[in-house]
PAZAPA-4460 file (N, C-alpha, C; in steps of 0.05 Angstrom, whole numbers, plus 32768, in hexadecimal, padded with zeros to 4 digits):
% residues 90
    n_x    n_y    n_z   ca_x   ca_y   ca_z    c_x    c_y    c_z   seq   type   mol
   822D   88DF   8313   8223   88CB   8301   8222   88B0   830F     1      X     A
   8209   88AD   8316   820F   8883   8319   8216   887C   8307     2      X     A
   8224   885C   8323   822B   884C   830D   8216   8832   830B     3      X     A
   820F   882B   82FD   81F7   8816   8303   8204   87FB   8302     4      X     A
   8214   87F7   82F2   8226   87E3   82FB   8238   87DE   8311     5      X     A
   8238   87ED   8320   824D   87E8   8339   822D   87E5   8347     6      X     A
   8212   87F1   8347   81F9   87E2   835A   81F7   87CA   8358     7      X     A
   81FE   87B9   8341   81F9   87A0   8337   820A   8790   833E     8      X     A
   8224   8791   833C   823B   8789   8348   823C   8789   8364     9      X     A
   822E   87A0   837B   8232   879F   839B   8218   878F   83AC    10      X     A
   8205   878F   8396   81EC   877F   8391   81F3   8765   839A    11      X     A
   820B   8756   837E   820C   8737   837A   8226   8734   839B    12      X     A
   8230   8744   839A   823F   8744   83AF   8235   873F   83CB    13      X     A
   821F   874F   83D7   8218   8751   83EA   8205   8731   83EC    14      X     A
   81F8   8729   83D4   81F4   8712   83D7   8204   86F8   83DC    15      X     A
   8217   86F4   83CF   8237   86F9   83D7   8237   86EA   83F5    16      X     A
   8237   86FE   8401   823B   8703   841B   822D   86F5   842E    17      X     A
   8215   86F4   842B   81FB   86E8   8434   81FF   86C2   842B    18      X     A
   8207   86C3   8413   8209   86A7   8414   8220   869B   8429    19      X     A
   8231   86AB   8421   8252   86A1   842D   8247   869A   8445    20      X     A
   823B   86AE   8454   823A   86B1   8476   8221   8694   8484    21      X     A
   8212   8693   8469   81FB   867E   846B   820C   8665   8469    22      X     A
   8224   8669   8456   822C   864B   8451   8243   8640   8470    23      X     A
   824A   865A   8480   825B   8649   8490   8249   8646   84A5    24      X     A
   8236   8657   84A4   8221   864B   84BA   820B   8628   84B3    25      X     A
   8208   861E   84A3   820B   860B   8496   8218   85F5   848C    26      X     A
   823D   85F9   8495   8247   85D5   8492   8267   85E8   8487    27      X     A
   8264   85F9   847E   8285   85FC   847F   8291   8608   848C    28      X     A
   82AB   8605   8489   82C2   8606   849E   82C6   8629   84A6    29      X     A
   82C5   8637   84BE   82CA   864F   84B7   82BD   865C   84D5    30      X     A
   82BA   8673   84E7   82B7   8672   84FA   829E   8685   84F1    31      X     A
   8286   8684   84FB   826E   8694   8502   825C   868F   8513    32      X     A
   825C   86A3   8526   8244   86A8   853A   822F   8693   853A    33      X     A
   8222   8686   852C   820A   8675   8532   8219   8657   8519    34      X     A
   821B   8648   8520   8222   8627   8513   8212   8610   851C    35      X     A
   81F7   8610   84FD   81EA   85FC   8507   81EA   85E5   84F8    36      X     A
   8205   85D8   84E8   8209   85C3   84DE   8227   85B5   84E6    37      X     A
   822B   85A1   84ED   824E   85A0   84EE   8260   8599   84D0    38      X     A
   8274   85A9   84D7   827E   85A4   84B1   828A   858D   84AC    39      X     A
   827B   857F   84A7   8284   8559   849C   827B   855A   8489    40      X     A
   8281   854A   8475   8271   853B   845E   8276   8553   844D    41      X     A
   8269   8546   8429   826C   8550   8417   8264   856A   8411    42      X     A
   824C   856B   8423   823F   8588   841E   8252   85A0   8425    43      X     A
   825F   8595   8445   826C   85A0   8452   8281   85AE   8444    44      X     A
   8291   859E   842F   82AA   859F   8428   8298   85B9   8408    45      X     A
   8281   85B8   83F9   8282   85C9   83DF   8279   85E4   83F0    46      X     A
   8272   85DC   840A   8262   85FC   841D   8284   860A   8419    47      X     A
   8296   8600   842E   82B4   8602   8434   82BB   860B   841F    48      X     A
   82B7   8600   8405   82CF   8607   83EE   82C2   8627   83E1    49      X     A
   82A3   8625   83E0   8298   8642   83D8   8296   865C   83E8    50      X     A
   829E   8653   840C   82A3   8664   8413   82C0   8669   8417    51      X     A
   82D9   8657   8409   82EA   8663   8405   82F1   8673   83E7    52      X     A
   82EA   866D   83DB   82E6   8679   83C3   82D5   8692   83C9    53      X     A
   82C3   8698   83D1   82BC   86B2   83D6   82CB   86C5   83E9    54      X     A
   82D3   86BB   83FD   82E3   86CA   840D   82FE   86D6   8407    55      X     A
   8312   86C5   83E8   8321   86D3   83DD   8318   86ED   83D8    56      X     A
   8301   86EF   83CD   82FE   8709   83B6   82EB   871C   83C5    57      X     A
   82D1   8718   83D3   82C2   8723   83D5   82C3   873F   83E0    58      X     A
   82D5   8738   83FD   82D1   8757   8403   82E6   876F   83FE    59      X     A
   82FC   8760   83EA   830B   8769   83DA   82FF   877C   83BF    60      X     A
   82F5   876A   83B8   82DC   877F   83A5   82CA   8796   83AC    61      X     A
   82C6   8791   83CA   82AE   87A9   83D4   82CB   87C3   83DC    62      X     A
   82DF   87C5   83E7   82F5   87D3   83E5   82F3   87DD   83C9    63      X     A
   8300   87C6   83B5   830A   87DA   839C   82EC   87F1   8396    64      X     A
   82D5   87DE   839F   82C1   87F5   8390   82C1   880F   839E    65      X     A
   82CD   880C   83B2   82C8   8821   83D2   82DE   8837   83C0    66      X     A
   82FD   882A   83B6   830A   8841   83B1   8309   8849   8396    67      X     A
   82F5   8838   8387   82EA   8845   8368   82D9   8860   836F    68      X     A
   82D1   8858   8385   82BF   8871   8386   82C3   888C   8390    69      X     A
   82DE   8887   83A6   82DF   8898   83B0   82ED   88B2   83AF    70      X     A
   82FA   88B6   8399   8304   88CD   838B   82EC   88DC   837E    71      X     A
   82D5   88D6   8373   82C3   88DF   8367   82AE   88FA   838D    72      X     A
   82AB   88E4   8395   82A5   88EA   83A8   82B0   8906   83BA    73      X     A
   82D0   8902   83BD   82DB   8916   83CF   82DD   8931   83C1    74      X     A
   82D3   892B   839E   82DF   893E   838E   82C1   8950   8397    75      X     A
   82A8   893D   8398   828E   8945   8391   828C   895D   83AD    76      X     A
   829E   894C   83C2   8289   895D   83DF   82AA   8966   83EB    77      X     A
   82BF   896B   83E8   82D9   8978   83ED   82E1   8973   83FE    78      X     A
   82FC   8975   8408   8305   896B   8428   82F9   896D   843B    79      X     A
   82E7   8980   8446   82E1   8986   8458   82CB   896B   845B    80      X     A
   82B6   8974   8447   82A0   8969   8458   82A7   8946   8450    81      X     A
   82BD   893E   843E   82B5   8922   843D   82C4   8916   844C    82      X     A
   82DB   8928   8459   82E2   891A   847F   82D2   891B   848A    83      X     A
   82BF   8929   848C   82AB   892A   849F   8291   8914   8494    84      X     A
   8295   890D   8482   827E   88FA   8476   828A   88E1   847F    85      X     A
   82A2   88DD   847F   82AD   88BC   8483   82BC   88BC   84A5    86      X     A
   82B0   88D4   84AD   82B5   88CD   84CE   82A6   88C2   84D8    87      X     A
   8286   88CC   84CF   826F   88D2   84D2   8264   88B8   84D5    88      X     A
   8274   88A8   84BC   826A   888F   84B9   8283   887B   84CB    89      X     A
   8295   8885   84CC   82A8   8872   84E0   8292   8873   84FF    90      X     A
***
Protein backbone atom coordinates (compact mmCIF):
# COMPACT_ATOMS: atom_id res chain seq x y z
CA UNK A 1 0.00 0.00 0.00
CA UNK A 2 1.49 3.56 -0.65
CA UNK A 3 1.81 5.96 1.38
CA UNK A 4 1.10 9.26 -0.37
CA UNK A 5 1.78 11.19 2.42
CA UNK A 6 5.25 10.13 3.26
CA UNK A 7 5.70 11.25 -1.08
CA UNK A 8 4.66 14.63 0.06
CA UNK A 9 6.52 14.86 3.10
CA UNK A 10 10.15 13.44 1.20
CA UNK A 11 9.03 15.88 -1.58
CA UNK A 12 8.97 19.10 0.91
CA UNK A 13 12.08 17.57 2.35
CA UNK A 14 14.24 17.06 -0.47
CA UNK A 15 13.40 20.63 -1.27
CA UNK A 16 14.51 21.04 2.11
CA UNK A 17 17.69 20.13 1.17
CA UNK A 18 18.26 22.06 -1.92
CA UNK A 19 17.51 25.22 -0.14
CA UNK A 20 19.72 24.52 2.93
CA UNK A 21 22.74 23.57 0.56
CA UNK A 22 21.81 26.87 -1.72
CA UNK A 23 21.68 28.92 1.41
CA UNK A 24 25.28 28.09 2.69
CA UNK A 25 26.48 28.43 -0.65
CA UNK A 26 25.07 31.96 -0.54
CA UNK A 27 26.14 33.91 2.80
CA UNK A 28 25.74 31.43 5.66
CA UNK A 29 27.92 30.03 7.93
CA UNK A 30 28.61 26.27 7.22
CA UNK A 31 31.20 24.44 5.00
CA UNK A 32 30.31 23.60 1.16
CA UNK A 33 32.23 22.83 -1.84
CA UNK A 34 31.51 25.98 -3.95
CA UNK A 35 31.03 29.67 -1.64
CA UNK A 36 30.08 32.46 -3.65
CA UNK A 37 29.06 35.08 -1.03
CA UNK A 38 31.09 35.85 2.27
CA UNK A 39 28.81 35.46 5.39
CA UNK A 40 28.55 39.12 6.69
CA UNK A 41 25.61 41.17 7.05
CA UNK A 42 22.00 40.60 7.69
CA UNK A 43 21.26 38.35 4.94
CA UNK A 44 24.07 36.41 6.05
CA UNK A 45 22.94 35.97 9.59
CA UNK A 46 18.59 34.82 8.38
CA UNK A 47 20.64 32.40 5.47
CA UNK A 48 22.76 30.99 8.89
CA UNK A 49 19.80 30.84 11.19
CA UNK A 50 17.49 28.75 8.38
CA UNK A 51 20.10 26.64 7.67
CA UNK A 52 20.41 25.94 11.22
CA UNK A 53 17.05 25.31 11.84
CA UNK A 54 16.86 22.94 9.01
CA UNK A 55 19.78 21.01 9.81
CA UNK A 56 18.30 20.15 13.33
CA UNK A 57 15.49 18.14 11.75
CA UNK A 58 15.92 17.41 8.26
CA UNK A 59 17.83 14.45 7.77
CA UNK A 60 16.54 13.18 10.91
CA UNK A 61 13.20 12.95 9.29
CA UNK A 62 14.41 11.17 6.08
CA UNK A 63 15.85 8.24 8.72
CA UNK A 64 12.58 8.06 10.75
CA UNK A 65 10.81 7.70 7.22
CA UNK A 66 13.62 5.08 6.16
CA UNK A 67 12.65 2.97 9.42
CA UNK A 68 8.77 3.57 8.99
CA UNK A 69 9.21 1.78 6.12
CA UNK A 70 11.28 -0.72 6.62
CA UNK A 71 9.57 -3.50 8.40
CA UNK A 72 6.83 -3.41 5.74
CA UNK A 73 9.42 -3.98 3.25
CA UNK A 74 11.57 -6.91 4.76
CA UNK A 75 8.22 -8.53 5.52
CA UNK A 76 7.19 -7.97 1.66
CA UNK A 77 10.60 -9.51 0.00
CA UNK A 78 12.13 -11.79 3.26
CA UNK A 79 15.63 -12.03 4.57
CA UNK A 80 17.16 -13.17 1.94
CA UNK A 81 16.53 -11.03 -0.86
CA UNK A 82 16.16 -7.71 1.21
CA UNK A 83 19.95 -8.20 2.38
CA UNK A 84 20.59 -8.54 -0.82
CA UNK A 85 18.47 -5.44 -1.86
CA UNK A 86 20.25 -3.07 0.74
CA UNK A 87 23.77 -4.40 -0.16
CA UNK A 88 23.00 -3.84 -3.56
CA UNK A 89 22.31 -0.44 -2.75
CA UNK A 90 25.27 0.03 -0.20
Amino acid sequence: MRAYFLDRIRVILTILVIAHHSAITYGASGSWFVKLAPGEGPAALGLTLFAAVNQAFFMGFFFLIAGYLTPSSYDRKGRAAYMRDRLLRL
